[in-house]
N, C-alpha and C positions, 0 to 999 in steps of 0.2 A: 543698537536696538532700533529697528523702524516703527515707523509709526502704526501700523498694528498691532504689534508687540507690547509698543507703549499705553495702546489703549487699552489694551485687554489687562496693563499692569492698574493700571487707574482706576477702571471702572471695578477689578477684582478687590482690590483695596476699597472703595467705594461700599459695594454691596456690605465687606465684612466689616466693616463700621456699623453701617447700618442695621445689620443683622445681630449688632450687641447692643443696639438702641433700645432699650425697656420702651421707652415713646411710641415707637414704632412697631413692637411685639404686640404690645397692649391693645393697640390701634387695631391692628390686625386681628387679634381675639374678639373684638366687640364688633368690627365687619361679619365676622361666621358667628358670633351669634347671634348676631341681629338678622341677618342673611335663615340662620334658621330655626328661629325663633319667628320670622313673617311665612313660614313655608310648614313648619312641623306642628307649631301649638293649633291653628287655629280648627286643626283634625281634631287633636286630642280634645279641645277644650267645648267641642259643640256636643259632644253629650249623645247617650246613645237616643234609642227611641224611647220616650214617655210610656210610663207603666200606668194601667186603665185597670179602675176595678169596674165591674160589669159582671151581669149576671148572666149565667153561660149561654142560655138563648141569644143574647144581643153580640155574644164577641166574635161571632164570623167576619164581619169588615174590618175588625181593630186588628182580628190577626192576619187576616189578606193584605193588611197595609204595613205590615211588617213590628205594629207596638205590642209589646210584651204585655200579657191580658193576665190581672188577678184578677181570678173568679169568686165570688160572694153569694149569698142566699139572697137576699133583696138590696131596694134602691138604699135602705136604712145604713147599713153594713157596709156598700159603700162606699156614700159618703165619710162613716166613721173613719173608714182605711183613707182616706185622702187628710184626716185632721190628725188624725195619727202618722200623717207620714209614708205609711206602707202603699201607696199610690200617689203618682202625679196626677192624675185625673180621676173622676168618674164619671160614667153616662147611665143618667139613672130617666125612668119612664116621661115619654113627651115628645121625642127625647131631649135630656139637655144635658150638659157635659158641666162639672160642678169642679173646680180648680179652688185655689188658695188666695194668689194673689195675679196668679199672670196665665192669660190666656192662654192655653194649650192648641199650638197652630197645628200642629202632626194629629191628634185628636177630630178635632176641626175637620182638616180635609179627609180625613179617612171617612168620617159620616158625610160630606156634602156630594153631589153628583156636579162635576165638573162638567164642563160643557166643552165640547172638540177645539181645541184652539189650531192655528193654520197659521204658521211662522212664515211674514212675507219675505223675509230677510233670517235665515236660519245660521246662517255665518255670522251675523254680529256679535261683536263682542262686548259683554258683560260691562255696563256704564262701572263697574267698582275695578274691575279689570283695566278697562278702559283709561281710567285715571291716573291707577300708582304704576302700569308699566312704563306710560312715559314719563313719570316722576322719578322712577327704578334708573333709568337707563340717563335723563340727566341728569343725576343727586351722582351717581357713582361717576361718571366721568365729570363731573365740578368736584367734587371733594376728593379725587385721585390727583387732579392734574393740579388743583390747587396746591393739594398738600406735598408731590413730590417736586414741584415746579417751588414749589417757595423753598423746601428742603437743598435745591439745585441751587437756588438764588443764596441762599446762606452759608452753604457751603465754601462759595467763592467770594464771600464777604470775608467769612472768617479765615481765608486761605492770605488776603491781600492783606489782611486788620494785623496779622500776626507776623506777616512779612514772610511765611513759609513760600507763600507763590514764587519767589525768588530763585528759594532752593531748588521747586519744582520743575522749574521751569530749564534752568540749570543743566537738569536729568531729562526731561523728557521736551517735547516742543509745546508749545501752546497750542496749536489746533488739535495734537493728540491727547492734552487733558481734557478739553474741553468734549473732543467726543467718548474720552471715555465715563467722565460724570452723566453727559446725554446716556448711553450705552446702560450705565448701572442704573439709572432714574427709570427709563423705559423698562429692562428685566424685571425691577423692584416692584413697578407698577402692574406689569402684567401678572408678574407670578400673584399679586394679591388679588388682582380680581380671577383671577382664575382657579383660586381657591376659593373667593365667595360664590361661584359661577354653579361651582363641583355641588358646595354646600345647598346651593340654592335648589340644584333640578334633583339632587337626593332625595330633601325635603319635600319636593315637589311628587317625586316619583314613591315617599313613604305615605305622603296622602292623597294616593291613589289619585291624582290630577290628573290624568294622562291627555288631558282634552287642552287645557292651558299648556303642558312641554310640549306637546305638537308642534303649539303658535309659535312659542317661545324659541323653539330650535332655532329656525332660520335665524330669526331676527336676531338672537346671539351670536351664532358664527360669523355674520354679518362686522357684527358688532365690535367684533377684533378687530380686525382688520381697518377699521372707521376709527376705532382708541385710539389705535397703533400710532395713525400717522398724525390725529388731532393731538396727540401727547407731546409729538415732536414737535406739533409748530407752536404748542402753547409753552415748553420745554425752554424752547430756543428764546423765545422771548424774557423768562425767566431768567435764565442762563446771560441773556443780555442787558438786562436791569440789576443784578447783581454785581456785576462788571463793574457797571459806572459810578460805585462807590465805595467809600471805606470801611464805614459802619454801619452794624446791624441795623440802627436807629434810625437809619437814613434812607434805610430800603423804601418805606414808604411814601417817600415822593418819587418814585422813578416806578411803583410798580403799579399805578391809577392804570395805563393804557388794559396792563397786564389782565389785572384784577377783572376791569370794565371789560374785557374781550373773553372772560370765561362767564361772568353773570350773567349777562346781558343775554346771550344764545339761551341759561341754563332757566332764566324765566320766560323767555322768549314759548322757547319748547313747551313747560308747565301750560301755561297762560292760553295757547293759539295751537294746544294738541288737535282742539274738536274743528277747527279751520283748514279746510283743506288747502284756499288757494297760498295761506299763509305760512302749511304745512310746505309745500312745493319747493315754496320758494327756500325756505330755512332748510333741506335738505339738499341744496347747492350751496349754500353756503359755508366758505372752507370754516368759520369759528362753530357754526351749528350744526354741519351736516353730519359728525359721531352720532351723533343722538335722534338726529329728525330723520335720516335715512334710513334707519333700523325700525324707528317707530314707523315709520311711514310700510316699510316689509310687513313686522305685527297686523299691521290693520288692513294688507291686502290692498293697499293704494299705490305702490310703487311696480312699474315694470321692471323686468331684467334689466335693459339696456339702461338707464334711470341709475343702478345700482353702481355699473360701472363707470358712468360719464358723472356719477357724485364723488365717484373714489377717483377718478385721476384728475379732477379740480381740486382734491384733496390733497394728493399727491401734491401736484403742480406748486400750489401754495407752501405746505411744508416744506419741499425742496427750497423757495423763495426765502421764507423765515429762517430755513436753518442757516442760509447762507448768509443772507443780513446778521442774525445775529451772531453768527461766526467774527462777521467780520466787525461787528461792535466789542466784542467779547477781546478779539486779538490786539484791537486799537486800544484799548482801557484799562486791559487785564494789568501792565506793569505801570501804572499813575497812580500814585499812590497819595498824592497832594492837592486830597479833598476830590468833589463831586467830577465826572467828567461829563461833559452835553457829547448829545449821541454825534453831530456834529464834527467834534474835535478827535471822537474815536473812529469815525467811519475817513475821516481824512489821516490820521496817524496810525493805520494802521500796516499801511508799507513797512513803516521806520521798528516798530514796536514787535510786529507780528514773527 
């Protein structure tokens, strides 16, 4: 068996583990519907146009503005139909517009005369827009890469805790297990955002947004490609912090760097979205640039060339980490007598690997 063979035995076995993980099912059902439940309700739950009782003379602007008009004999009638219920409004002589307890804003501007407004900046995007998409894009790449990256780091805790690595090792090579856990962690990951993705521009496209999936396209397709290779380098570190120990219990003193190098980008991003020069900079940078070079697409501040010269610093970096922690992973992986320093595994891993 050669070592692609080998990996694609690993990472197959890997997936279908995972794939019987209730943990993991569950996980993924409350991604799609949280995914569309921010995309499908907020259609459904706005309500149609406000019903206006009015008296037939006055309902020509209420129906020009699209609100559904009950008709009445006078102002008395009503107002009665608005305490009864059978209207959300009424506009009775003066005129004045007579509700319950909340202003009726559709009401409102249908009787006021607007004044021509002149958009100096007609492409801006919506300050509510504006916010949760680069919260969107790093919530989901911090809690993917955290959650398949620590699932990677556990994995080969409880492979060495159990003394199976032995076995495995035995049967296939070391750098071939380890690319194939990389290999299943990266599919596992993709295919679930790629179903939240599906879920999202559905929802997007059932209530009728077509102006926000416009924006959204680029910056998505983008967006793979930018996971892709931030997953490996965040991956590989995970993959090399599990290594260096025996027990689950233990993981968390060797995964601080880990940990600290996904947060840090994922508030960074939050925090410094409305900063341009701050933006710039966090879209070169190989831990921030998933997330800051896509949002930076969204909002029309990034050129082409920009796009590519963030993604082969991206590259360039991931190839570096996978290799280092390769070659952590290889030095560590058969120590089985307590903590190992990255140190001791980046030097024994001639003897070991």
């Amino acid at each position: 068996m050669n070592t692609m063979q080998a990996t694609r035995l690993v990472a197959a076995r890997e997936i279908r583990v995972k794939l019987r993980d209730r943990t993991f099912l569950i996980s993924t059902v409350v991604f799609l519907l949280i995914a569309a439940a921010a995309t499908i309700l907020p259609p459904l739950l706005s309500g149609g146009p406000s019903t206006v009782a009015v008296t037939e003379a006055a309902a020509g602007p209420l129906r020009a503005a699209g609100l559904e008009v009950l008709a009445v004999p006078d102002d008395a009638a009503a107002e009665q139909a608005v305490r009864d219920g059978d209207a959300d409004a009424a506009v009775v002589a003066g005129p004045a517009v007579l509700a319950m307890d909340d202003a009726p804003d559709d009401v409102i501007s249908a009787l006021s005369t607007e004044p021509p407004v002149r958009l100096l900046n007609p492409d801006a995007v919506d300050p509510v827009v504006a916010f949760l998409v680069p919260f969107a894009f790093a919530f989901i790449f911090f809690i993917t890469s955290q959650t398949f990256g620590v699932q990677i780091a556990q994995s080969i805790i409880e492979e060495k805790q159990t003394r199976i690595v032995e076995i495995l090792v035995a049967a296939v090579s070391v750098r071939a297990l380890l690319a194939g856990k990389m290999l299943a962690g990266t599919i596992l990951a993709l295919g679930q955002i790629a179903l939240v993705a599906v879920v999202a521009v559905a929802g997007m496209a059932f209530g009728d947004n077509t102006t926000l999936l416009s924006l959204l396209g680029p910056a998505i397709g983008w967006f793979v490609p930018f996971f892709l290779l931030g997953f490996v380098l965040i991956a590989s570190m995970w993959a090399a912090a599990g290594a260096l120990v025996n027990r689950l219990e233990d993981i968390g003193g060797v995964s601080t760097p880990v940990q600290l190098a996904v947060m840090l980008p994922f508030f960074a991003v939050i925090f410094l979205n409305d900063n341009v020069t701050a933006m710039r900079v966090l879209s070169y940078l190989p831990f921030s640039s998933p997330t800051a070079m896509p949002l930076r697409l969204f909002t029309g501040d990034a050129a082409g060339w920009e796009l590519v010269v963030s993604l082969a610093l991206l590259l360039v970096a991931a190839a570096g980490f996978l290799l280092a922690g390769a070659r952590v992973y290889e030095g560590s992986l058969l120590r089985t007598n307590g903590r190992t320093s990255i140190r001791t595994a980046w030097r024994e891993r001639e003897t070991l690997g």
